[in-house]
N, C-alpha and C positions, 0 to 999 in steps of 0.2 A: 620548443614551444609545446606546452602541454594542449592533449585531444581538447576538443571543444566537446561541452556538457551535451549528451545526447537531449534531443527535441521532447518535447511534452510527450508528444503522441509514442514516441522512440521506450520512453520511460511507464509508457501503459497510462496515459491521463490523457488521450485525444478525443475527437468529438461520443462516441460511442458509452467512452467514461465521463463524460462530460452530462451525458444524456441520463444514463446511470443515476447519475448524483443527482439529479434537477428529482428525479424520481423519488431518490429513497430520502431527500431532503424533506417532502411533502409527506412522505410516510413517520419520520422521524417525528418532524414539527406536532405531528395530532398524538403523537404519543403511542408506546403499544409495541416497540419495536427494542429486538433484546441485540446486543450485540455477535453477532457472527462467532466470535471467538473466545468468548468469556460466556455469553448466555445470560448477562446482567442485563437489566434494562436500559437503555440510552433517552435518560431526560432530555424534555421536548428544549431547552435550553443547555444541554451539552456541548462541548465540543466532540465531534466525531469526523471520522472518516469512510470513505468507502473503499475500504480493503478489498488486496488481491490474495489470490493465494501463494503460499510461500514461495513455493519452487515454480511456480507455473504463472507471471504476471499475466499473461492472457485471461486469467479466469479471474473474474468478479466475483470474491463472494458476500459482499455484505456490507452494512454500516458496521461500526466496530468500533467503540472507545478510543476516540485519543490516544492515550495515554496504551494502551493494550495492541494497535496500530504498531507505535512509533517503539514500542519496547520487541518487537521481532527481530530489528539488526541482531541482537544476542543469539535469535533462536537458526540464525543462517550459518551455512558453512560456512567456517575461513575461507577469505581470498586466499590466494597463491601468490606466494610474493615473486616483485619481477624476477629473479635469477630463480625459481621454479618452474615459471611458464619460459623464461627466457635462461636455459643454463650456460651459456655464452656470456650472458650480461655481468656484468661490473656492480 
């Protein structure tokens, strides 16, 4: 049986990021607010995010485009495949 999907909070989206968001959602909506990781500006009817930083989920940095968000899997290291982490493994 495969792991069960780590919890909200487990994944860096718990109340704290929750609170975050209620925030820069209100900053976003009146307009004026450029994206964390591009430096474009995030129209008050965008889709956006409130990104983490790469290597360090803990840290909040920002609203951040959609689309500029969801395009970091590319900028992460490679996972390790199991018979790397596991050199035993089949």
């Amino acid at each position: 049986m495969a792991d069960a999907r780590p919890t909200a909070a487990q994944r860096g989206y718990g109340a704290r990021h929750q609170r975050a968001r209620k925030r820069a959602a209100r900053q976003v909506k009146a307009g004026g607010v450029n994206c964390w990781r591009c430096g474009k500006p995030i129209a008050p009817d965008e889709e956006w995010d409130l990104g983490h930083d790469d290597q360090d989920r803990s840290i909040t940095r920002g609203p951040e485009h959609q689309r500029c968000n969801r395009a970091t899997t590319s900028r992460r290291p490679p996972r390790k495949r199991a018979t790397e982490r596991h050199p035993g493994a089949l």
